[in-house]
N, CA, C and O of each residue as an XYZ file, in Angstrom:
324
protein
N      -4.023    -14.226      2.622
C      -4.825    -13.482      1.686
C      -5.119    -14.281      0.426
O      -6.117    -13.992     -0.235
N      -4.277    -15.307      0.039
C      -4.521    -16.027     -0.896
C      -5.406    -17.263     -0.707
O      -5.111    -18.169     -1.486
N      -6.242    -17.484     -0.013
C      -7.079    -18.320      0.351
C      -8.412    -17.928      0.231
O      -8.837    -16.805      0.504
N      -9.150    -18.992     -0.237
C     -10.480    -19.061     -0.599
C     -11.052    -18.450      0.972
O     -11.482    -17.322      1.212
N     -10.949    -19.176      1.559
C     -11.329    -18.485      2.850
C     -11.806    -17.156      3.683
O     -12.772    -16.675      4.274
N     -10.420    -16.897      3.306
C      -9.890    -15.417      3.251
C     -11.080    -14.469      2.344
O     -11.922    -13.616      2.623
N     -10.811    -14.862      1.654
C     -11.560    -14.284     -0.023
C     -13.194    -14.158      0.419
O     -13.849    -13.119      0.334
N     -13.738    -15.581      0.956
C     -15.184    -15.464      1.461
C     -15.365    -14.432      2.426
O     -16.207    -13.544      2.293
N     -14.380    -14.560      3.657
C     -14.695    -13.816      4.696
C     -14.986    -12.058      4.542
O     -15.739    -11.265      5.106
N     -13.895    -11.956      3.404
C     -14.033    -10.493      3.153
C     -15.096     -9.914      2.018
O     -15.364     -8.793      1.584
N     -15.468    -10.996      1.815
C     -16.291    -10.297      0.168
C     -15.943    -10.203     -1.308
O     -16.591     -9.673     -2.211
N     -14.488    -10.988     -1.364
C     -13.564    -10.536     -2.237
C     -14.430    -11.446     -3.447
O     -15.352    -12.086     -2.941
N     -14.336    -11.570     -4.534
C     -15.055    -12.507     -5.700
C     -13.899    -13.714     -6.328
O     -14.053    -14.550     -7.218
N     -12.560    -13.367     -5.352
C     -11.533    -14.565     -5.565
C     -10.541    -14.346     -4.811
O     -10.246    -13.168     -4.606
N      -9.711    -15.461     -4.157
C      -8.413    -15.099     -3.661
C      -7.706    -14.466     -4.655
O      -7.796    -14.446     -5.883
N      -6.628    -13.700     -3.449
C      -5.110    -13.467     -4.659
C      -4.093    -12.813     -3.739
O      -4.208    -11.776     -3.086
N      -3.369    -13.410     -3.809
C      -2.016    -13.504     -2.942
C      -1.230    -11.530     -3.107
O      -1.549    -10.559     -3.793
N      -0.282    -11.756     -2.200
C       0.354    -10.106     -2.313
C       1.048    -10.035     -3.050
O       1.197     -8.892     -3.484
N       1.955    -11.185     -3.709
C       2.354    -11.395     -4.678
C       1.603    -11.061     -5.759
O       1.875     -9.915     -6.117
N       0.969    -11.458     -6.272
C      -0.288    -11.691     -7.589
C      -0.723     -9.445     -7.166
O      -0.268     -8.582     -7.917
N      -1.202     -9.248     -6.481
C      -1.408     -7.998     -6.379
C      -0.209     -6.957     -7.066
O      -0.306     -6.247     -8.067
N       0.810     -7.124     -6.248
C       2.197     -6.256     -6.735
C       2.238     -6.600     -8.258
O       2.342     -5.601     -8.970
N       2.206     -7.248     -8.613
C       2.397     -8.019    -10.360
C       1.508     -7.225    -10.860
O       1.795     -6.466    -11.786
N       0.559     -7.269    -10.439
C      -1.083     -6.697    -11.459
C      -0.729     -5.633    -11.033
O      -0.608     -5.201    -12.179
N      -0.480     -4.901    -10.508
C      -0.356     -3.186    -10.384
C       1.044     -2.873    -11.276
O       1.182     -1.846    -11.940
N       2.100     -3.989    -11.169
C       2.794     -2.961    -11.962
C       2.916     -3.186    -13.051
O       3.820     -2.540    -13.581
N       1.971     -4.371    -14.169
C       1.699     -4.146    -15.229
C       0.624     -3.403    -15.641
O       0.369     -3.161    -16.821
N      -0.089     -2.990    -14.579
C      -0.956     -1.946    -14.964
C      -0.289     -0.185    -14.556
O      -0.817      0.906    -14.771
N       0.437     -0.370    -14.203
C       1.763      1.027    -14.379
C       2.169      0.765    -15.474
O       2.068      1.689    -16.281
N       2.674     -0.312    -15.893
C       3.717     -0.042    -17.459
C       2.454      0.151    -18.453
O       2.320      1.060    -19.271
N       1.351     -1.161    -18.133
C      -0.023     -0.352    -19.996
C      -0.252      1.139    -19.540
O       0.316      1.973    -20.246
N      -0.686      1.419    -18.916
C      -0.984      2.740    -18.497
C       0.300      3.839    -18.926
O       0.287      5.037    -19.207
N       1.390      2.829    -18.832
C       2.736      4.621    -18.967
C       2.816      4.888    -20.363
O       3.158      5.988    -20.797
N       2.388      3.524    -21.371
C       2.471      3.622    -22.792
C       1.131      3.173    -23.561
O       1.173      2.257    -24.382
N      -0.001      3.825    -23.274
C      -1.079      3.575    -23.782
C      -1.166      5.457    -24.327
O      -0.876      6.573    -23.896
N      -1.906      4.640    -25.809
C      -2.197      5.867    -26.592
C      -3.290      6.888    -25.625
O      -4.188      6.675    -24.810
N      -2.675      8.027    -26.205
C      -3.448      9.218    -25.754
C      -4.627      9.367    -26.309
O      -4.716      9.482    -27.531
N      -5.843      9.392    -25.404
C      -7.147      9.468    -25.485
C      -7.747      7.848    -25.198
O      -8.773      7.243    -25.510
N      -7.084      7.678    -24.788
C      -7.832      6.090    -24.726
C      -7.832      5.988    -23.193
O      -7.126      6.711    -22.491
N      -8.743      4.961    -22.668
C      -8.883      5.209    -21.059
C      -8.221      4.452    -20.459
O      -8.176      3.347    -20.999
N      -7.569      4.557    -19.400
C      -6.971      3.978    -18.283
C      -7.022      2.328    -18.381
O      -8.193      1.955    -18.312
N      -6.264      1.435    -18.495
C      -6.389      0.010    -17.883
C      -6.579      0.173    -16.035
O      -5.920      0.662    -15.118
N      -7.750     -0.482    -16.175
C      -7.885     -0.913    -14.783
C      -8.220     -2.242    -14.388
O      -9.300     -2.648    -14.819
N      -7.407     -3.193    -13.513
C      -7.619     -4.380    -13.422
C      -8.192     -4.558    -12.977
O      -8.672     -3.601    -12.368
N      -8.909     -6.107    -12.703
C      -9.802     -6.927    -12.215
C      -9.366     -7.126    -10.940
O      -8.224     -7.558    -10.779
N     -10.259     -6.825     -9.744
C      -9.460     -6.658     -8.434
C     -10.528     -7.600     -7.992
O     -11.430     -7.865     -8.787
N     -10.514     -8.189     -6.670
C     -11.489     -9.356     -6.636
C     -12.290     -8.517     -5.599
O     -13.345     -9.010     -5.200
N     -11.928     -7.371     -5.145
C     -12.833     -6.575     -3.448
C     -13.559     -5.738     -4.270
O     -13.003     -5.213     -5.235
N     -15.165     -5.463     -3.931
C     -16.252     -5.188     -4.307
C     -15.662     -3.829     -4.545
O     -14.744     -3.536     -3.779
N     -16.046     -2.811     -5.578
C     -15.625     -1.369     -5.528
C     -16.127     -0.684     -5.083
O     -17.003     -1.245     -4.426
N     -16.197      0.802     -4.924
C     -16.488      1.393     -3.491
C     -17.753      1.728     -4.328
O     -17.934      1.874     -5.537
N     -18.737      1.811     -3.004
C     -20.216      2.626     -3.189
C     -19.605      3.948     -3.019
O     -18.579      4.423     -2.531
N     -21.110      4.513     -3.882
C     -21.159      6.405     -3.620
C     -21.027      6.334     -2.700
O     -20.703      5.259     -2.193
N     -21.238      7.638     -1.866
C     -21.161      8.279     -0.901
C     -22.638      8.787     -0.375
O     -23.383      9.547     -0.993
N     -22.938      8.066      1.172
C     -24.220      8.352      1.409
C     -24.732      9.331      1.138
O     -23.745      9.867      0.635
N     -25.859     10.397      1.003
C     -26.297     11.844      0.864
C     -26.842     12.208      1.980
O     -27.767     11.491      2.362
N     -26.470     13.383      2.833
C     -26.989     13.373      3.893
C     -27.287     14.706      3.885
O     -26.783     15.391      2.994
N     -28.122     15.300      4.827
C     -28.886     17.147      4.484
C     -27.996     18.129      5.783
O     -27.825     17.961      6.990
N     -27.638     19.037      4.933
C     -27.461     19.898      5.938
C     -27.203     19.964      7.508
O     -26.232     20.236      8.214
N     -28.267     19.662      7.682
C     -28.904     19.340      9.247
C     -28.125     18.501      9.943
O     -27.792     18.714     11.109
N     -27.823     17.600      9.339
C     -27.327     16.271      9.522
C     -25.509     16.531      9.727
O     -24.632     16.384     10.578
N     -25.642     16.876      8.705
C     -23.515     17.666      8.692
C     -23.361     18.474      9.811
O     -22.439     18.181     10.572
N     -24.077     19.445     10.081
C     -23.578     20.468     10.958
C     -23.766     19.346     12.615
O     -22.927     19.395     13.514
N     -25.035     18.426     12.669
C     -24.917     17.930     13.731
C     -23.737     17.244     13.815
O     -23.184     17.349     14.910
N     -22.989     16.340     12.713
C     -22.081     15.815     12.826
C     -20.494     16.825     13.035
O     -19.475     16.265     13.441
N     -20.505     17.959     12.778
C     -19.581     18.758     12.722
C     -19.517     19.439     13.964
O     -18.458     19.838     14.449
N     -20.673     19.585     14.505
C     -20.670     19.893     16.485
C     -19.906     18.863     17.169
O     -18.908     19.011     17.874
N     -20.690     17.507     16.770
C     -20.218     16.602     17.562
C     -18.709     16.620     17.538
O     -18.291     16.581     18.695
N     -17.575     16.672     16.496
C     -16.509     16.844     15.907
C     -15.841     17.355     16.582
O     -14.754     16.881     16.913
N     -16.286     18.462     16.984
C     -15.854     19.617     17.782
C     -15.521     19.553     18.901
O     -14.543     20.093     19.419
N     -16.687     18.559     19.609
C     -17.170     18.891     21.169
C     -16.113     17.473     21.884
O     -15.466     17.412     22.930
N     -16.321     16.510     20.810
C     -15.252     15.134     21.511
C     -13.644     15.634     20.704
O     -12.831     15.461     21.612
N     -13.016     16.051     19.707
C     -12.588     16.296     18.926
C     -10.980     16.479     20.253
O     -11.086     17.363     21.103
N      -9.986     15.802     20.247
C      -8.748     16.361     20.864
C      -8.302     17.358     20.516
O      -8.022     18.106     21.453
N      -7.995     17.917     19.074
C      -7.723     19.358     18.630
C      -8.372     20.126     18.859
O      -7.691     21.150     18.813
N      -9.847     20.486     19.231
C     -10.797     21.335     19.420
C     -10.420     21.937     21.499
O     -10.734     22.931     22.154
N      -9.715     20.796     21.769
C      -9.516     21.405     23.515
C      -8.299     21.961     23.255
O      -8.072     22.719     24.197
N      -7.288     21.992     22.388
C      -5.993     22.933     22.666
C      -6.529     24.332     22.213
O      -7.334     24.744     21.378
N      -5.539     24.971     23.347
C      -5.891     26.172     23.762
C      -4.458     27.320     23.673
O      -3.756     27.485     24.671
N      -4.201     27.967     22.500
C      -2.997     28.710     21.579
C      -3.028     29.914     22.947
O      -1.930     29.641     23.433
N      -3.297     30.452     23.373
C      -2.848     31.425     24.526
C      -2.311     31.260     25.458
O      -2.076     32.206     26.210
């Protein structure tokens, strides 16, 4: 994970080892446990692109996907009687 390589293949904007990860999270637990009230969150510099919205899709579209859900769905064939 710490390789340039690595880093290209996934999209990341830099390597950084699991090491280097665990470190940056838990100094961003300790600013965060003692940062003044009203002030916003520290959030670090992570090198993986951050998440997009969430597609928008109509109605139409959900319920087709929520049939389908249903119809392949393993929980949808058990049968409580």
């Amino acid at each position: 994970m710490g390789s340039h390589l690595f880093a290209a293949l996934n999209g990341w904007a830099f390597p950084m080892t699991r090491a280097e990860m665990m470190a940056i999270a838990s100094h961003a637990q300790a600013v965060n446990m003692y940062r003044e009230k009203g002030t916003p969150p520290y959030i670090p510099d992570w090198p993986w692109p951050t998440e997009q919205p969430a597609e928008e899709i109509t109605p139409e579209e959900r319920a087709h996907a929520e049939a389908q859900l249903k119809q392949y769905s393993a929980f949808g064939q058990i049968r409580t009687t």
